[in-house]
N, C-alpha and C positions, 0 to 999 in steps of 0.2 A: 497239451502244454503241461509242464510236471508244475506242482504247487510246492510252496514251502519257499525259505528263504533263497534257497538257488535260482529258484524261476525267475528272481529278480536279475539276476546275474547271465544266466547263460538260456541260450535258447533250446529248445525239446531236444533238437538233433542232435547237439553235442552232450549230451546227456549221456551218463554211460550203460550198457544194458544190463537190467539185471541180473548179478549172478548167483543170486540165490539158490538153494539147494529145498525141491520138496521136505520135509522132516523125516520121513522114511530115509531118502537116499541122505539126509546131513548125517544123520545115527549111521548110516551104510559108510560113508564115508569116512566119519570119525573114527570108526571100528577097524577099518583099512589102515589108515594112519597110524593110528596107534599101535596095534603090531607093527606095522612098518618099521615106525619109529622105537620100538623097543630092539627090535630087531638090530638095528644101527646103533642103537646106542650099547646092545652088548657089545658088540663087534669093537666099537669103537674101548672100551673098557677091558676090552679084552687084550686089544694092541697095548693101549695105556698100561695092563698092570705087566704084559711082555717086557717091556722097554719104556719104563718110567722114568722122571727127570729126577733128578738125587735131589734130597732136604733133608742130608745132613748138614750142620751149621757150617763146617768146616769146607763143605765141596768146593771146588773152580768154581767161576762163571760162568764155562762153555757148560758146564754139566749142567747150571741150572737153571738153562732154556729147556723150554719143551720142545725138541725137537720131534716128540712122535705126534704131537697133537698139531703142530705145523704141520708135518707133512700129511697127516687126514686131513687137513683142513683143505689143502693141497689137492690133495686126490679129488674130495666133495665137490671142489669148484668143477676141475677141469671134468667128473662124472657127469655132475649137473648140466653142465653149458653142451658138453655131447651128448645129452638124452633131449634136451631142449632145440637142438638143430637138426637133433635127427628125426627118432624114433616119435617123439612126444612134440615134433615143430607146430602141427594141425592141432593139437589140443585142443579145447579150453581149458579153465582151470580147475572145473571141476571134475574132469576126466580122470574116472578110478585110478589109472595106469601113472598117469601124472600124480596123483595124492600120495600116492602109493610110495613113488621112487624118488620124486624131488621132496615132497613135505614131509613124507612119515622119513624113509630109509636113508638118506642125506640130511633131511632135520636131525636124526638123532644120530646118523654117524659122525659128522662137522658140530665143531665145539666152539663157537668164537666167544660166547661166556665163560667159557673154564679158559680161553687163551688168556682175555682178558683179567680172569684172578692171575694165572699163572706171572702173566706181565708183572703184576702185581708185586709176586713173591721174588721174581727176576731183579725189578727195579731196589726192593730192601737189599738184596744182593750184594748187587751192583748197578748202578746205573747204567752202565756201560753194556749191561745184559739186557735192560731193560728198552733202554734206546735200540738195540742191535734185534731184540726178539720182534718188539713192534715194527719195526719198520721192515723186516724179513715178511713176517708173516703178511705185512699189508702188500708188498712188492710181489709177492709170490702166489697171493691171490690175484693178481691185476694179470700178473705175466701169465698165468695159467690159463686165466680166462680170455686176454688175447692170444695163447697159441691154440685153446679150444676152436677158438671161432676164426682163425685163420687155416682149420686143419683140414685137410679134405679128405673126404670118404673115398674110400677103395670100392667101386663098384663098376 
C-alpha cells in the first residue's frame, strides 16, 4: 500500500507506476532531447526567418498573422499524432525514440508560446486578426489531429 497523503484517497492498484528514469539514463535522455530539440527549433527559425509575418506599423492584417508558425504548428500535431499511432504506439514515455521525436524534435520545432506573443502583436493590430489567428490556429490543431487519427496506414 503506497504511504503519503494519496494512500488516503486511492487504493495501491490505481496507483500509477513509476516512471522514473535511473540518473545515468535521465542525463542519457536529457542529452537526446536537447539536441533533438535544438534541432527543431533551428528548423523551425529557419522557416520563420524564410517567411516571416511583417511588423511594419503600416502592414494589413492578413500580413500580420503568422501564417508560417501556424502552419508548423500544423505540421507538429499531425507529425506527432502519426508517430504516436504508429511507429512509437508501444512506447513508454521514456523510450529514447519517443524523447527523441515527440519531446525534443516537435518540442522545439511547434511554437505555441511564440503563437501566443504573436496573437498578441495580431490583436494591437487588429482585433479582427487577433480573433481570426486564435481561432485558426486552435481549429487547425483539433482538425489535424482528428484527420491524424482517422488516417490510415498503407500497408
Amino acid at each position: 500500500m503506497a504511504n503519503g497523503p494519496l494512500a488516503l484517497h486511492y487504493p495501491h492498484w490505481a496507483m500509477a507506476p513509476a516512471l522514473s528514469l535511473p540518473p545515468r539514463r535521465l542525463v542519457a535522455a536529457g542529452a537526446l532531447v536537447l539536441v533533438a530539440g535544438a534541432a527543431g527549433t533551428a528548423l523551425r527559425d529557419a522557416a520563420l526567418t524564410w517567411w516571416p509575418a511583417a511588423t511594419a506599423p503600416g502592414a494589413p492584417w492578413p500580413a500580420v498573422i503568422p501564417w508560417t508558425l501556424t502552419i508548423i504548428n500544423t505540421i507538429g500535431v499531425v507529425v506527432a499524432v502519426r508517430l504516436l499511432r504508429t511507429f512509437l504506439r508501444a512506447h513508454d514515455p521514456n523510450n529514447p525514440w519517443r524523447l527523441v521525436w515527440i519531446t525534443g524534435f516537435l518540442g522545439g520545432f511547434t511554437s505555441y508560446s511564440s503563437l501566443v506573443a504573436a496573437w498578441a502583436v495580431a490583436w494591437h493590430r487588429s482585433v479582427v486578426a487577433g480573433l481570426l489567428e486564435a481561432t485558426l490556429s486552435v481549429a487547425l490543431g483539433v482538425l489535424a489531429a482528428e484527420v491524424s487519427l482517422r488516417w490510415r496506414s498503407h500497408r
